[in-house]
VEXSE-880775 format. One record per residue: x, y, z of N, C-alpha, C in turn; chain; residue number from 0. Coordinates in steps of 0.02 Angstrom, whole numbers, plus 32768, in hexadecimal, padded with zeros to 4 digits. Example, Ala and Ser with C-alpha at 12.3 -4.5 7.8 and 13.67 -1.06 7.14 Angstrom:
! residues 2
+------+------+------+------+------+------+------+------+------+----+-----+
!  nxx !  nyy !  nzz ! caxx ! cayy ! cazz !  cxx !  cyy !  czz ! ch !   i !
+------+------+------+------+------+------+------+------+------+----+-----+
! 8294 ! 7EE4 ! 8186 ! 8267 ! 7F1F ! 8186 ! 8294 ! 7F5B ! 8186 !  A !   0 !
! 8282 ! 7F90 ! 8162 ! 82AC ! 7FCB ! 8165 ! 8285 ! 8002 ! 818A !  A !   1 !
+------+------+------+------+------+------+------+------+------+----+-----+
***
This chain:
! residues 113
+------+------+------+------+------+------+------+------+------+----+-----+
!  nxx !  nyy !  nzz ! caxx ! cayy ! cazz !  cxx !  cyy !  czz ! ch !   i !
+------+------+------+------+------+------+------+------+------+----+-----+
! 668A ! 1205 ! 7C84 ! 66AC ! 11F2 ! 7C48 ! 6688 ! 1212 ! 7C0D !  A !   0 !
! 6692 ! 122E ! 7BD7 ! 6699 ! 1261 ! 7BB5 ! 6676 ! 1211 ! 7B78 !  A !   1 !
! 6655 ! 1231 ! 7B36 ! 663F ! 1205 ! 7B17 ! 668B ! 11FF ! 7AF3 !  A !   2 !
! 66A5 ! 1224 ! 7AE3 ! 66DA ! 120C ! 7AB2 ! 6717 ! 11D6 ! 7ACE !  A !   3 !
! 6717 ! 11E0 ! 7B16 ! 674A ! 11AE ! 7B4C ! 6711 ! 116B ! 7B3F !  A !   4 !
! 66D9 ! 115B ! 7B34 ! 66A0 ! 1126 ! 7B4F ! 66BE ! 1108 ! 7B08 !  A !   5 !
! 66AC ! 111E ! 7AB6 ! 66B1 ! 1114 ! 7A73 ! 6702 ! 10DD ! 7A8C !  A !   6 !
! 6737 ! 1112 ! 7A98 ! 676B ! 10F2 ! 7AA4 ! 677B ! 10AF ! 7AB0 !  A !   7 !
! 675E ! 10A9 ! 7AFB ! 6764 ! 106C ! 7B18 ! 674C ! 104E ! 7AF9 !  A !   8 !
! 6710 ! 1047 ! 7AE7 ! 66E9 ! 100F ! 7AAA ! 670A ! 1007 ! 7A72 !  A !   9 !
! 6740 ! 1024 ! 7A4C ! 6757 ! 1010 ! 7A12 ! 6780 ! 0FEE ! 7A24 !  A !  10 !
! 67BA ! 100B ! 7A73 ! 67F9 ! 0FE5 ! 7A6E ! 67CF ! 0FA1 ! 7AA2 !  A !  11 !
! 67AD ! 0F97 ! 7AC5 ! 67AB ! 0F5A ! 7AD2 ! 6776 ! 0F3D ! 7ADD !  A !  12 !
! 6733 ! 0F4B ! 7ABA ! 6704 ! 0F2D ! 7AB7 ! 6703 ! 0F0A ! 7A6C !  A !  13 !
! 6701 ! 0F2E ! 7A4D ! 6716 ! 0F1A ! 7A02 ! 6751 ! 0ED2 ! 79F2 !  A !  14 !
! 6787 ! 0EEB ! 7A14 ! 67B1 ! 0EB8 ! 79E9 ! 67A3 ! 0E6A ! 7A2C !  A !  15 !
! 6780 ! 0E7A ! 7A4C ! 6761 ! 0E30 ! 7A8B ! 673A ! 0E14 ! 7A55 !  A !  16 !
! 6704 ! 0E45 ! 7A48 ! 66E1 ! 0E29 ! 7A0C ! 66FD ! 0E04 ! 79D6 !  A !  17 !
! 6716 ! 0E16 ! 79AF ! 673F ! 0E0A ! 7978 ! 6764 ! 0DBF ! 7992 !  A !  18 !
! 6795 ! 0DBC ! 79AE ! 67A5 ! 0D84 ! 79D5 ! 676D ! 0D57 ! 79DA !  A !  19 !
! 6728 ! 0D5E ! 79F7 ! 6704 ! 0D2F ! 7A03 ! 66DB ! 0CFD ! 79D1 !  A !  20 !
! 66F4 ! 0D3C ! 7999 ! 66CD ! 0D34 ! 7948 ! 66FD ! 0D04 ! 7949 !  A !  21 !
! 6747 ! 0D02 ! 793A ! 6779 ! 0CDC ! 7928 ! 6774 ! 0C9C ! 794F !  A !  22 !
! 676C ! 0C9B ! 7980 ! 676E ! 0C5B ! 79A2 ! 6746 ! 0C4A ! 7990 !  A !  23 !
! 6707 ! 0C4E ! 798C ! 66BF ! 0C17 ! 795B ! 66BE ! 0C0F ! 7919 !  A !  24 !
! 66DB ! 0C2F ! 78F5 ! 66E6 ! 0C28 ! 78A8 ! 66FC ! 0BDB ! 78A3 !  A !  25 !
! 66DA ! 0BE2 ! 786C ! 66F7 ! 0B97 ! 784A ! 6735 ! 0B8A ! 7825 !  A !  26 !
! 6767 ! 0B5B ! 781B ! 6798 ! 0B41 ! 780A ! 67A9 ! 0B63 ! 77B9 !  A !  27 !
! 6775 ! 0B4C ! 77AD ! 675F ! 0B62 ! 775E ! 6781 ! 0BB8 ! 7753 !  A !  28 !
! 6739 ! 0BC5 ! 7785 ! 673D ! 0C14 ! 777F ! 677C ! 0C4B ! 7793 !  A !  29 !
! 679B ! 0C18 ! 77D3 ! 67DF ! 0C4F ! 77CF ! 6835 ! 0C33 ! 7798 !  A !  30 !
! 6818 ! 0BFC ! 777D ! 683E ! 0BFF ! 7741 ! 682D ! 0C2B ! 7709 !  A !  31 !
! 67F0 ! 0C3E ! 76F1 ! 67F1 ! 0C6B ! 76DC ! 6808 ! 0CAF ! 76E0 !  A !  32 !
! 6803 ! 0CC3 ! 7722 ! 6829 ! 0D04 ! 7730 ! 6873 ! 0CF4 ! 773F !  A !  33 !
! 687F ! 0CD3 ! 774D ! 68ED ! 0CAC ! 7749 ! 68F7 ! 0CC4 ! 7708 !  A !  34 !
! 68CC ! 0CB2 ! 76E7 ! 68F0 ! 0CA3 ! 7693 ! 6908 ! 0CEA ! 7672 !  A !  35 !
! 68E3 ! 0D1E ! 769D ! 68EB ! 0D53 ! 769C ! 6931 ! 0D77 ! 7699 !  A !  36 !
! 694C ! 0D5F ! 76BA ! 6998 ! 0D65 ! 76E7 ! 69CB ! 0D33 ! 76D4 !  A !  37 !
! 69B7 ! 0CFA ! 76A6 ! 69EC ! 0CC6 ! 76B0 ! 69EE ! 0CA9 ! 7647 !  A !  38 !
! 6A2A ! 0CD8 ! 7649 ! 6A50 ! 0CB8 ! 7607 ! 6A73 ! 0C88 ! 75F2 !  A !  39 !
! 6A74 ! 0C62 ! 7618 ! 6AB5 ! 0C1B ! 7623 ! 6A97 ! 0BFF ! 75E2 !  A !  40 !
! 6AB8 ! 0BB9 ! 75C6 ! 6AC4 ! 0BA2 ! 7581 ! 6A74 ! 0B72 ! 7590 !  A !  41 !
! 6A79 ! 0B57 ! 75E5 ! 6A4D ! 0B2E ! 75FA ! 69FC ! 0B35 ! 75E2 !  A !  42 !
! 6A02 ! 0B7C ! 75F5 ! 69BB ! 0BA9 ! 75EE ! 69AC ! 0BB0 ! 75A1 !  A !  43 !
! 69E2 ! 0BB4 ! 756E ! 69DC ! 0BB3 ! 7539 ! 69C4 ! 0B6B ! 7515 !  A !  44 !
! 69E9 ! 0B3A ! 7536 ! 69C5 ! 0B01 ! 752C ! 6976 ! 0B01 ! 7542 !  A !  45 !
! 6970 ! 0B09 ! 756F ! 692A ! 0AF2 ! 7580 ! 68F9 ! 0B16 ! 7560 !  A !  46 !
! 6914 ! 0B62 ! 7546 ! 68DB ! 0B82 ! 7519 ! 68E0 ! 0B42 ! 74CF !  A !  47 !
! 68FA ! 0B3A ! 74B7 ! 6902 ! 0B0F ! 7473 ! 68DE ! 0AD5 ! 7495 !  A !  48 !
! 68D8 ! 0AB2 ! 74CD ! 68BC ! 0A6D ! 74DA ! 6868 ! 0A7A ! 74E7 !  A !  49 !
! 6859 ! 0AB5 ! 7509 ! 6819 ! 0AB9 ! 7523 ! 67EC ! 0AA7 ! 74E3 !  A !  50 !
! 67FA ! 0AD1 ! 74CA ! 67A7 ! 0ABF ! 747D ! 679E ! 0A5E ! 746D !  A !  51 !
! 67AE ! 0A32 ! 747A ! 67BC ! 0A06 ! 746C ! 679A ! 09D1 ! 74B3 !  A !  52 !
! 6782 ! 0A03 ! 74DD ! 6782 ! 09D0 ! 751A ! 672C ! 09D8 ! 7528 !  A !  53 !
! 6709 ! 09C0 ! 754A ! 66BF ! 09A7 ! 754D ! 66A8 ! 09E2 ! 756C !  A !  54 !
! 66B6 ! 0A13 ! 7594 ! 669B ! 0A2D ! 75A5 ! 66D9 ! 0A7A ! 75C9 !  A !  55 !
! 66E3 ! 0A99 ! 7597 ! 6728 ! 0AC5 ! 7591 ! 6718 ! 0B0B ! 75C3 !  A !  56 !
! 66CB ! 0AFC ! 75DA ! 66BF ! 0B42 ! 7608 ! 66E1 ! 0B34 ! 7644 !  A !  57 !
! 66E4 ! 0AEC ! 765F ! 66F4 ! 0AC8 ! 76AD ! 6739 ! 0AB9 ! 76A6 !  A !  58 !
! 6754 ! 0ABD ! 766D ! 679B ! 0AB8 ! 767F ! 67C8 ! 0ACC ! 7687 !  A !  59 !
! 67F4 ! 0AB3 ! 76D0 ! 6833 ! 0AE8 ! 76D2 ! 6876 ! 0AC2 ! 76D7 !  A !  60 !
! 68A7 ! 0B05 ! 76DE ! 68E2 ! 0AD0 ! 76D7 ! 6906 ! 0AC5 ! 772A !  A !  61 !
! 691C ! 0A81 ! 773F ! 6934 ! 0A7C ! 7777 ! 6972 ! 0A84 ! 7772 !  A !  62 !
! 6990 ! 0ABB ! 7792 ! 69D2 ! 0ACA ! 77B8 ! 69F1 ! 0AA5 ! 77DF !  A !  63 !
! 6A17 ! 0A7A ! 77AC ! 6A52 ! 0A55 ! 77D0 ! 6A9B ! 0A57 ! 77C9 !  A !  64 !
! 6AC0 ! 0A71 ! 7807 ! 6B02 ! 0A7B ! 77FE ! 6B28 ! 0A3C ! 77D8 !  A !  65 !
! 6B1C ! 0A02 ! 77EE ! 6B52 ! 09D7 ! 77DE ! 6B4E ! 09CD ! 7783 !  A !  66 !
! 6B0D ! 09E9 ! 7771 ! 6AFF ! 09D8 ! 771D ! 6B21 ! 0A04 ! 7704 !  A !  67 !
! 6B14 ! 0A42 ! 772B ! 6B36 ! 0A7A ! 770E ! 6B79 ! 0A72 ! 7711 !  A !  68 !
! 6BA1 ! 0A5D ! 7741 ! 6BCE ! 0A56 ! 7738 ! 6C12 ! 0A35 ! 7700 !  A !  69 !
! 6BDD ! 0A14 ! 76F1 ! 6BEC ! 09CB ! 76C6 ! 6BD0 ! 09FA ! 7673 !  A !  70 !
! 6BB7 ! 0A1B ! 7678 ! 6BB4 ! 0A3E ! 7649 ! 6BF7 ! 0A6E ! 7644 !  A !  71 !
! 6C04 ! 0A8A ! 7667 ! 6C32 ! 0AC4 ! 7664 ! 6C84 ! 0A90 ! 764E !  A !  72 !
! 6C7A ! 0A67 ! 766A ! 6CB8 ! 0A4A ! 7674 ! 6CBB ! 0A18 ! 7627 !  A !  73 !
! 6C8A ! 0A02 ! 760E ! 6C81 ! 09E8 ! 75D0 ! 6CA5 ! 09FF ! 7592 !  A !  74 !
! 6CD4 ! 09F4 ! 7566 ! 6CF0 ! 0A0F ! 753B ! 6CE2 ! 0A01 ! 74FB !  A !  75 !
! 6CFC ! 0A38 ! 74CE ! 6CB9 ! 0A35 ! 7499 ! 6D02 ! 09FB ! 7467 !  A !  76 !
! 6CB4 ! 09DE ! 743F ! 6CE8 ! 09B5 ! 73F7 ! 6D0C ! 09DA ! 73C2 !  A !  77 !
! 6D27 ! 09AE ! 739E ! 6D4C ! 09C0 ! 736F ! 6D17 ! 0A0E ! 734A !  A !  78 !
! 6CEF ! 0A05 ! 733E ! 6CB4 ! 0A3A ! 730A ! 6CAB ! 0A64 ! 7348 !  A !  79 !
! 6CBF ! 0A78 ! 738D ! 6CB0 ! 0AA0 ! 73B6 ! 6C6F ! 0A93 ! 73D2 !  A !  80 !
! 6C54 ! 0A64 ! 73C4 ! 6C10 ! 0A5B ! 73E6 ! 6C0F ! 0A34 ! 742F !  A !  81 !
! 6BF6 ! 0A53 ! 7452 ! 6BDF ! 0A1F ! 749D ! 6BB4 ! 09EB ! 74B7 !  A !  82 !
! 6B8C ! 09DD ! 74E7 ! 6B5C ! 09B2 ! 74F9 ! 6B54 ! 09D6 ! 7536 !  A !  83 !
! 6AFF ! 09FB ! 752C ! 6ADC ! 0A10 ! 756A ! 6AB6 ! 09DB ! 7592 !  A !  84 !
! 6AB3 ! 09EF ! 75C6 ! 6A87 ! 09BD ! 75CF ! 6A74 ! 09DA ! 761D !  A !  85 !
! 6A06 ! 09E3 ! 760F ! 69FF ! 0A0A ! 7638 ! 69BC ! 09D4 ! 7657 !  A !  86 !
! 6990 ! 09DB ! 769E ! 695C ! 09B6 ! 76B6 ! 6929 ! 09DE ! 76C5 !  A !  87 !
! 6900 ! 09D0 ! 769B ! 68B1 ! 09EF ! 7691 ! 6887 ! 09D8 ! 76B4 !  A !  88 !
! 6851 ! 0A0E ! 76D4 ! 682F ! 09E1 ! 7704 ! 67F6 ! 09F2 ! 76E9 !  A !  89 !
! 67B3 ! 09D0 ! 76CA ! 6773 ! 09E8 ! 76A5 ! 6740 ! 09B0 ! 76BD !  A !  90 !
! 6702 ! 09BE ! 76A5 ! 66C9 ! 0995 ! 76A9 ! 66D3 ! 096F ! 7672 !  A !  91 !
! 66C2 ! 092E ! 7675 ! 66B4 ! 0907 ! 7648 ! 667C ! 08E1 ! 762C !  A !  92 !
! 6663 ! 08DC ! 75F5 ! 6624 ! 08D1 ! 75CA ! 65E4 ! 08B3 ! 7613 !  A !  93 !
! 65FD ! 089E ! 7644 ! 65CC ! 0884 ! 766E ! 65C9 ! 08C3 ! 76A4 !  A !  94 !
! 65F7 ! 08F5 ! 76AB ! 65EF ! 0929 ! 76DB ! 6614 ! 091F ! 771F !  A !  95 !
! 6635 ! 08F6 ! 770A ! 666C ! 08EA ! 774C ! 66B5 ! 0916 ! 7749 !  A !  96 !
! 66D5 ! 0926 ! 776F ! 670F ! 0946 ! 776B ! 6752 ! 090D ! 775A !  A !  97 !
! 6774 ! 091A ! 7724 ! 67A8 ! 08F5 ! 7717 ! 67E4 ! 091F ! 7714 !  A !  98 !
! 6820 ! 08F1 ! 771F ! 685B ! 0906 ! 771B ! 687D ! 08DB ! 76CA !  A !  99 !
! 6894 ! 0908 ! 76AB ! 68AD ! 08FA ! 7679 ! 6901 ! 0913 ! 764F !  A ! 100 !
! 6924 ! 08F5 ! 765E ! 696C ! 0915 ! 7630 ! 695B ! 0917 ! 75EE !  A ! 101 !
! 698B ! 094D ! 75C8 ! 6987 ! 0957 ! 758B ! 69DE ! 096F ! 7561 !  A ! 102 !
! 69E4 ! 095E ! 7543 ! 6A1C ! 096A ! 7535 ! 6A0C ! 09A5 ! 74F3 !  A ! 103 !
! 6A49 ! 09E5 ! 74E3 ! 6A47 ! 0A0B ! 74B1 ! 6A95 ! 09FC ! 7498 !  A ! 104 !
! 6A9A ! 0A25 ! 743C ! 6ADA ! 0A21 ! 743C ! 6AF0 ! 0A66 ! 7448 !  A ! 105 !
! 6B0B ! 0A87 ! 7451 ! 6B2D ! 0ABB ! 744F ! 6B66 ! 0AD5 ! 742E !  A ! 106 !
! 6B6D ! 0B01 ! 740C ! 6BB7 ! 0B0E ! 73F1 ! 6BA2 ! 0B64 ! 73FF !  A ! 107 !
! 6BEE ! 0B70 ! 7429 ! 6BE2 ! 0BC8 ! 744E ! 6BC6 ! 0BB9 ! 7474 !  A ! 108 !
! 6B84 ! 0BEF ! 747D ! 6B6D ! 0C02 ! 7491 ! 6B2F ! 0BF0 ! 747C !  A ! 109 !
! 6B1D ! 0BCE ! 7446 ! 6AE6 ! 0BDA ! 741C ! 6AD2 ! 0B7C ! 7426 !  A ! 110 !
! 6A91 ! 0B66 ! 740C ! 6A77 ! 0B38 ! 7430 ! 6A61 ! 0B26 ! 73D9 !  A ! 111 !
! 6A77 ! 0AD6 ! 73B4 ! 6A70 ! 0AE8 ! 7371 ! 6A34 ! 0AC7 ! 7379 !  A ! 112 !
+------+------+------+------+------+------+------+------+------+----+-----+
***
């Protein structure tokens, strides 16, 4: 096997085993950070506006739940075009325990007032 066939195999499948294995031990925290990357929903917009406000904004992420989301999508806005988000944060709290927390935003559009 030729060094450039050896390079090969190691990129296409030693590498991304690796990578995978990174992902599977990462923390909750940490691959919301890289989601957030990828994910524009109104939800995500909420939770950037909620984080500064919460005890400890490095540990927190947002939990993905269909049925909230749903209930979001399906939610219709009031008379002034505004909605009710409403998303569940999962963070440390002042004692260092992991909590689950809802939060509600308003929304009108797209935009999170």
């Amino acid at each position: 096997m030729s060094n450039r066939a050896f390079y090969f195999v190691i990129a296409m499948v030693v590498v991304p085993i690796i990578l995978w294995g990174v992902w599977f031990n990462a923390s909750e925290h940490s691959k919301d950070r890289i989601k957030s990357l990828f994910d524009s929903t109104i939800e995500r917009a909420c939770f950037e506006s909620i984080k500064g406000r919460l005890n400890d904004p490095e540990t927190a992420y947002l939990i993905k739940d269909e049925s909230l989301r749903n209930a979001n999508l399906l939610d219709r806005p009031d008379v002034y075009g505004e909605r009710t988000i409403k998303i569940d944060i999962r963070a440390k709290n002042a004692f260092g325990a992991y909590v689950v927390q809802r939060f509600e935003c308003t929304a009108v559009g797209k935009e999170i007032k």
